[in-house]
C-alpha positions in Angstrom: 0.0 0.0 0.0 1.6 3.3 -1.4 -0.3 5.6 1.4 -1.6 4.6 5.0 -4.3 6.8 5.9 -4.6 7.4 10.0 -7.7 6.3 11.4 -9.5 9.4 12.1 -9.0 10.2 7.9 -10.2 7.1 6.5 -13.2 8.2 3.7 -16.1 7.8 5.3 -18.0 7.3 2.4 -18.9 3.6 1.9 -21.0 1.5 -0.3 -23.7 -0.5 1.0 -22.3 -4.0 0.7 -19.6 -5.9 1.5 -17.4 -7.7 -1.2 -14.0 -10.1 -1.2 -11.5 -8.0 -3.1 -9.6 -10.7 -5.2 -5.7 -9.6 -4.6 -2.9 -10.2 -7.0 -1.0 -13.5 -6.9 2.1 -12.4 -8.6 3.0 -9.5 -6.2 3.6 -12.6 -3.3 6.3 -13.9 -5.5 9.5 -13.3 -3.7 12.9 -12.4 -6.0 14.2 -16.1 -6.5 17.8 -15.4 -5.1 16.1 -14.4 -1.8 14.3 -17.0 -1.6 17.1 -19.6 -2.7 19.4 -17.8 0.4 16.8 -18.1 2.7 16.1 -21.9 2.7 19.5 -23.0 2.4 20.0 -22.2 6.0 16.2 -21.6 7.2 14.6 -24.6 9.7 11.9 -25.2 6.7 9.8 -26.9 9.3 9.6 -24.3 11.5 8.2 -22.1 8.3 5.9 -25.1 7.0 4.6 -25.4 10.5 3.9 -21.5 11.1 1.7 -21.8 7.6 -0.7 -24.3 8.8 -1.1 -22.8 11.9 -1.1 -19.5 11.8 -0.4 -17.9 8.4 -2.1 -20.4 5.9 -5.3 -21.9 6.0 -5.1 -25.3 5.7 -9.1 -25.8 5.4 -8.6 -25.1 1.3 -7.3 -28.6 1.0 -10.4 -30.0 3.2 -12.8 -28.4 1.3 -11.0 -29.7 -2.0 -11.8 -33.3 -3.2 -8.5 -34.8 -2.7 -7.1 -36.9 -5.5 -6.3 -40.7 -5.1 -2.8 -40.5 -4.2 -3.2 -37.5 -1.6 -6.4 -39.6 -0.1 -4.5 -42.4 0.1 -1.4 -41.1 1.7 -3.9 -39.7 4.4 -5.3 -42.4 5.1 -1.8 -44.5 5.5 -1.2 -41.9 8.0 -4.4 -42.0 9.8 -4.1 -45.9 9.8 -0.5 -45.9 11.2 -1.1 -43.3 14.2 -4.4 -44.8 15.7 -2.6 -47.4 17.9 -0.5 -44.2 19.0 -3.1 -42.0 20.1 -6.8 -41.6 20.4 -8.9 -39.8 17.9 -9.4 -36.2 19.6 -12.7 -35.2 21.1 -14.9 -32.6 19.0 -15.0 -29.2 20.3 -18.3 -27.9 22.1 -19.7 -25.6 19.9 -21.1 -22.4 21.6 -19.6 -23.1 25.6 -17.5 -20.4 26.6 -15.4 -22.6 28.7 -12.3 -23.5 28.4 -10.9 -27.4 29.0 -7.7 -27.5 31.0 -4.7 -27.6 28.7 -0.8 -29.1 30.0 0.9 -25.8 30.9 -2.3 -23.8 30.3 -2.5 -20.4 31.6 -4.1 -20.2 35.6 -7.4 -20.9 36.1 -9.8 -19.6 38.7 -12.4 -22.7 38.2 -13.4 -24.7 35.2 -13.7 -22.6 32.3 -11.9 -19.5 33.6 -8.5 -18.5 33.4 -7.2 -16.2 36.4 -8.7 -12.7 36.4 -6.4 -10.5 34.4 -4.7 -13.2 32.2 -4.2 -11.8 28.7 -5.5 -13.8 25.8 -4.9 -13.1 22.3 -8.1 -11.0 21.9 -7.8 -7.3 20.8 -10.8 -4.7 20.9 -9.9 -1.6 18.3 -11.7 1.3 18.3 -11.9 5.0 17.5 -15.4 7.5 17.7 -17.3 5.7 15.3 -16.6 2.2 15.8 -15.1 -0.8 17.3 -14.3 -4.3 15.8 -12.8 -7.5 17.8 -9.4 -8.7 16.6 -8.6 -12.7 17.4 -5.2 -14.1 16.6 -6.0 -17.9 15.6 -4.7 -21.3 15.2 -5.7 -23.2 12.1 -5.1 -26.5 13.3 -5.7 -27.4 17.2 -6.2 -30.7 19.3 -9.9 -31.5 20.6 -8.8 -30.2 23.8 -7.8 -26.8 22.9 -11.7 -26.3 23.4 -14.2 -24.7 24.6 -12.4 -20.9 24.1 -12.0 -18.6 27.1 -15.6 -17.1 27.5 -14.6 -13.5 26.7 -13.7 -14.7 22.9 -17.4 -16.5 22.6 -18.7 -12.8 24.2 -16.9 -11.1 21.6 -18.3 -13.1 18.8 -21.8 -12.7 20.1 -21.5 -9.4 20.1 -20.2 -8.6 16.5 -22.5 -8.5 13.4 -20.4 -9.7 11.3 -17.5 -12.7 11.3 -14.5 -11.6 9.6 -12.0 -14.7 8.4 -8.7 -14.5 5.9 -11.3 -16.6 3.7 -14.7 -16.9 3.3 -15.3 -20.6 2.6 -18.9 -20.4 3.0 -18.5 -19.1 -0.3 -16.2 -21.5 -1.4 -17.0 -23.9 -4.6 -15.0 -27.3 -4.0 -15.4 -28.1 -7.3 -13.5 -24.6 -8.3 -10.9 -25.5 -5.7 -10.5 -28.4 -6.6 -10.0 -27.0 -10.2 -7.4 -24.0 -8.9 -5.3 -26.8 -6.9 -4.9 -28.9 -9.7 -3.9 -25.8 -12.0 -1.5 -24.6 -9.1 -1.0 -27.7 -7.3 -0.1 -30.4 -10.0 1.3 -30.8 -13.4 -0.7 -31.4 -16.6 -2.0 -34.7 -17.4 -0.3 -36.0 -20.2 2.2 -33.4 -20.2 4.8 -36.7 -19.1 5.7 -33.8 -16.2 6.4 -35.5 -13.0 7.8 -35.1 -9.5 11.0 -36.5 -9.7 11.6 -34.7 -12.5 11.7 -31.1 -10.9 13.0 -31.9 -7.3 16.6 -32.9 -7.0 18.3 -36.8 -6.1 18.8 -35.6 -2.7 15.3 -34.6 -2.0 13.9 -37.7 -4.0 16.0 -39.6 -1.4 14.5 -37.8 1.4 11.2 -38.1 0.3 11.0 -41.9 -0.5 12.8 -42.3 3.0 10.1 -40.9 4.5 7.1 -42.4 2.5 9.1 -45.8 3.5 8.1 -45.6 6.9 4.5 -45.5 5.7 4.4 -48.0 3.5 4.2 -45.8 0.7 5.8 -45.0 -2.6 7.0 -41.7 -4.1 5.0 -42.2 -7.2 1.6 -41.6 -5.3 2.7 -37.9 -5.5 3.8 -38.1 -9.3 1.6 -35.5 -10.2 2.1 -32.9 -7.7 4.3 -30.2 -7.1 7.0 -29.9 -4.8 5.1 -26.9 -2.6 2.1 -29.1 -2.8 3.8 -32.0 -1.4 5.9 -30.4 0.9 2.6 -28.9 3.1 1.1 -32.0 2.7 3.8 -33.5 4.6 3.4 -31.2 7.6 -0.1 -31.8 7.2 0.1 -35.3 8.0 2.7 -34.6 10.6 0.6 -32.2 12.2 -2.6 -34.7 12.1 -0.7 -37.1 13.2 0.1 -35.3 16.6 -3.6 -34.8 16.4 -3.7 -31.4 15.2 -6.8 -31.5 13.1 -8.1 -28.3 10.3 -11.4 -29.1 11.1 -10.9 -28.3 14.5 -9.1 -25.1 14.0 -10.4 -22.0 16.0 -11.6 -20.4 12.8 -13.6 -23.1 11.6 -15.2 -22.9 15.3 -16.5 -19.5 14.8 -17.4 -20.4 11.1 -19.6 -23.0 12.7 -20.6 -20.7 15.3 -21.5 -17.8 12.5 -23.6 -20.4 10.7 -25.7 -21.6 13.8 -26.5 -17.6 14.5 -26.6 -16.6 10.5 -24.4 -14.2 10.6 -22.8 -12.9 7.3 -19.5 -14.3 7.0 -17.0 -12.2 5.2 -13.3 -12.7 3.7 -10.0 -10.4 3.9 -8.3 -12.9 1.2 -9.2 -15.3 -1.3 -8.3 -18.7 -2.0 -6.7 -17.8 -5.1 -4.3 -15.7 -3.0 -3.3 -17.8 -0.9 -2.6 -20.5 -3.3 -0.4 -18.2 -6.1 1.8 -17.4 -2.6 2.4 -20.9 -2.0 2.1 -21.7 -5.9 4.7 -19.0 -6.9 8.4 -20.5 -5.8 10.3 -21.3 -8.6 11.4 -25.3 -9.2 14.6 -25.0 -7.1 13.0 -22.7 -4.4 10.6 -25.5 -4.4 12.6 -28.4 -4.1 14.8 -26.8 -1.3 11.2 -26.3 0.7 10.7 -29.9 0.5 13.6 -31.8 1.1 14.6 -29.5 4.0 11.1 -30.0 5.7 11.6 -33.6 5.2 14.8 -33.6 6.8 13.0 -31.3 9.8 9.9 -32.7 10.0 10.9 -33.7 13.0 11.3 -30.1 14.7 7.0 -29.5 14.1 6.1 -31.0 17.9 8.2 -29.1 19.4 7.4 -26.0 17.4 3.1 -26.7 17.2 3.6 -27.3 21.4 5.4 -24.1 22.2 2.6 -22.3 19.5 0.1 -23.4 22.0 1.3 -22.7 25.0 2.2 -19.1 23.9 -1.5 -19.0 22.6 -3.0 -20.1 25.4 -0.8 -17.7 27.6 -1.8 -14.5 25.4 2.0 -14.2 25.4 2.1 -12.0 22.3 6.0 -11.6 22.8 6.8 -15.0 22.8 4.9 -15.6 19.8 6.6 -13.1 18.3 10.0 -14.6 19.2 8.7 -18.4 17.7 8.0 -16.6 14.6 11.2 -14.6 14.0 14.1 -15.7 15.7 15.3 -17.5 12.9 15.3 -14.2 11.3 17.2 -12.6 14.3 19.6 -15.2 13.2 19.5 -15.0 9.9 18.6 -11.8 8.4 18.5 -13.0 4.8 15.4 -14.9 5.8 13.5 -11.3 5.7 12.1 -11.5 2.7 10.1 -15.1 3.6 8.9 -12.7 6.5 8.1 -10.1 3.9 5.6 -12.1 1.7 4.4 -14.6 4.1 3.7 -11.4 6.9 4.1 -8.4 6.8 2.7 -7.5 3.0 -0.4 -9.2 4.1 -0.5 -7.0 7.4 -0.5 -4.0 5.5 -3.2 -5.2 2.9 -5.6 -7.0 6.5 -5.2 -3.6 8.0 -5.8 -1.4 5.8 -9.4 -3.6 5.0 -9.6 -3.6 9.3 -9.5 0.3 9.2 -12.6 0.6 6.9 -14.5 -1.6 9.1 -14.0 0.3 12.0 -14.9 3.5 10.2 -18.4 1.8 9.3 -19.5 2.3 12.9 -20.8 -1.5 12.6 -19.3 -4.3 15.0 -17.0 -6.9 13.4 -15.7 -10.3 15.3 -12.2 -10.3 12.8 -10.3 -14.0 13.1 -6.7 -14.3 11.4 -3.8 -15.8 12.2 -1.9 -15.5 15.1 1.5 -14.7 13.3 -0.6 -11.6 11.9 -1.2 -9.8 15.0 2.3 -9.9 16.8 5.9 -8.2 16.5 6.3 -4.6 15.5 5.1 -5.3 12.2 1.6 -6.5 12.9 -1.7 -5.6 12.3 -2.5 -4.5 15.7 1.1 -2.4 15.9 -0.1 -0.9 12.6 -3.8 -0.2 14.0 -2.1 1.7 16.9 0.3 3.6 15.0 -2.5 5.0 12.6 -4.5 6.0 15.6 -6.7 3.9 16.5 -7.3 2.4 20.6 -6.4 -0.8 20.9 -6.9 -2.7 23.9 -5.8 -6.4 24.6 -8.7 -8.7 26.3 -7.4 -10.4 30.0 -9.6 -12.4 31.6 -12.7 -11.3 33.4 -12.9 -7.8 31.7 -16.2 -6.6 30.8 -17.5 -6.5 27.3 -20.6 -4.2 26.6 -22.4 -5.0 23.9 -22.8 -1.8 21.8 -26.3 -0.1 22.3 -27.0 0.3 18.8 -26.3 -3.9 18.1 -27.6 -4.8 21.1 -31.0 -6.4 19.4 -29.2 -7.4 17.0 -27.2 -10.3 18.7 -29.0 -13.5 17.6 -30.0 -15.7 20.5 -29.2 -20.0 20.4 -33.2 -20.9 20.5 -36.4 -19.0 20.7 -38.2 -19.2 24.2 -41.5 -21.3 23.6 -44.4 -18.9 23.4 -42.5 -15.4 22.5 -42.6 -13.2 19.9 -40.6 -12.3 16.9 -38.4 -9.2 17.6 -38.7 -6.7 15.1 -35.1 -7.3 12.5 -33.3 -4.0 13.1 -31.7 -1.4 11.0 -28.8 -3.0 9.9 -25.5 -0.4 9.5 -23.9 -0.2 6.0 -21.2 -2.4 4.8 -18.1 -1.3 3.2 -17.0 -2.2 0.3 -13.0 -3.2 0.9 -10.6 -1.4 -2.0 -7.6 -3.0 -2.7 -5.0 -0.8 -1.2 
């Protein structure tokens, strides 16, 4: 974005509703060079990981029809790890308590953490309006849940859900369609795997199907980004970390329950051309060095959670960059998987403050921290932002507050009258 505008100047005046603005693919692709520095010394899994969890959403390749050989490679996995742990329990939709995690923050009782423990909930506001700002996780264990009540408060609350991607509005069959153009090489073209990754990674790889029972031609026809997040995708599931039960895909079930309109920062072509846009070698370097890490993602997904669960914004922070503390030509990963997004979330954030409505906004954790992040760049152009702590008070707005869809209808009571809903603004590109 050429110009950020401070809060108080944002134009006020906004059309009535509320579109996905479809951003450019080919500005995430990073100058090859940078890339190429940046893996050859860069703890892949540590990157690969940080995507799924916090950065990328990995629900785009639920939502997808998976081919054979990615269907079957899950399912080898799934097979393998049920004798080593048992399938995690569903989240309660709609408690607001919260299940007591291994190194969790204090609790006062069941469901409560100790009054004045911060969690990584932000309200932003100015004169005209006030939005809630979640960090996520994509991927959580059944007993990250129920969330802390004041995040199920805040939802309730809000008009509107905000996500990086509306996938109520996503077509499998299209994305099914987009990951096959970005995802896989053409049928018939003779174009395989082996033939764009190097011997060394081909090693790695078939070592590592090997202990699966698998092959390396079930992922013939995919790319090496492809199969490179797939990987920590199995990994990650295989610790039990599921998509379906990550903390956006509760809210998405939550908005659904309550009808409220769901609406998107990004779109699923973005996020693919990102991931879609290494060159061959920058590709093949992601994968074998992830396959050669893989085993770093427990330790990495376990300290994510416990800095989640702690609202410890700082030591999120520090997961996500000291690698580029260490290595400063890693930068420009940060660049295009971070901190060009932050600029384009925020600057979509500021316009929904200005519309005086009340938005519940879920992105990823690795959004909202370091000096660099959305909510550093919400306070710099002027707005108040305040993080949640346990056992503060949340008013619901005055103008919204008939507006907040109850669970059931009392037996015997009458229809409320629908109220004036605000405008919505349409998002510009910046």
């Amino acid at each position: 974005m050429a110009t950020m505008l401070a809060g108080n100047n944002r134009p006020e005046s906004l059309r009535p509703a509320m579109e996905q603005i479809p951003d450019k693919p080919s500005d995430a692709i990073c100058n090859r060079s940078d890339w190429l520095r940046s893996f050859k010394r860069f703890r892949v899994a540590a990157l690969i990981g940080m995507m799924l969890l916090c950065a990328i959403n990995p629900s785009l390749m639920v939502l997808a029809k998976p081919s054979t050989p990615l269907k079957s490679a899950s399912t080898r996995v799934q097979k393998n790890s049920a004798n080593v742990q048992k399938k995690a329990p569903s989240p309660v939709v709609g408690k607001a308590t919260l299940a007591t995690p291994a190194k969790a923050a204090p609790r006062a009782s069941k469901g409560e953490y100790a009054l004045g423990t911060p969690e990584f909930l932000w309200r932003v506001s100015n004169e005209i309006g006030t939005v809630y700002l979640i960090g996520t996780l994509h991927m959580v264990k059944g007993d990250f849940f129920p969330l802390p009540r004041e995040m199920e408060k805040a939802f309730e609350h809000s008009q509107y859900l905000v996500l990086e991607i509306d996938l109520t509005k996503t077509d499998p069959a299209r994305l099914q369609k987009l990951l096959t153009e970005k995802g896989k090489y053409e049928v018939g073209s003779g174009d395989t795997l082996t033939k764009h990754i190097s011997e060394e990674t081909q090693k790695a790889l078939a070592a590592y199907l090997s202990k699966l029972g698998l092959s390396i031609t079930i992922f013939d026809g995919q790319k090496p980004w492809l199969v490179a997040l797939l990987v920590a995708k199995m990994e990650l599931q295989k610790l039990g970390f599921q998509p379906e039960l990550g903390i956006d895909q509760h809210f998405l079930q939550l908005a659904r329950a309550r009808e409220k309109k769901v609406i998107g920062l990004e779109t699923e072509d973005f996020q693919l051309g990102l991931l879609a846009g290494f060159e061959d070698d920058l590709q093949d370097e992601m994968l074998r060095l992830n396959l050669l890490e893989v085993k770093d993602l427990k330790t990495i997904a376990d300290e994510m959670m416990q800095k989640w669960r702690a609202g410890d914004v700082s030591g999120m922070d520090g997961i996500l960059t000291k690698d580029v503390k260490k290595y400063p030509e890693l930068l420009p990963v940060q660049e295009k998987m971070l901190y060009e997004r932050n600029v384009d979330m925020e600057a979509k954030i500021e316009k929904m403050v200005q519309s005086g409505d009340t938005y519940f906004i879920a992105v990823g954790s690795g959004h909202m921290v370091g000096d660099r992040g959305i909510i550093a760049l919400l306070t710099k152009n002027g707005f108040k932002v305040e993080q949640i702590k346990a056992g503060m008070s949340l008013p619901i707005p005055s103008k919204h507050t008939a507006a907040i869809k109850p669970e059931s209808k009392p037996s015997g009571s009458e229809e409320a009258p629908a109220p004036e809903r605000g405008k919505e603004p349409t998002l510009v590109s910046p």
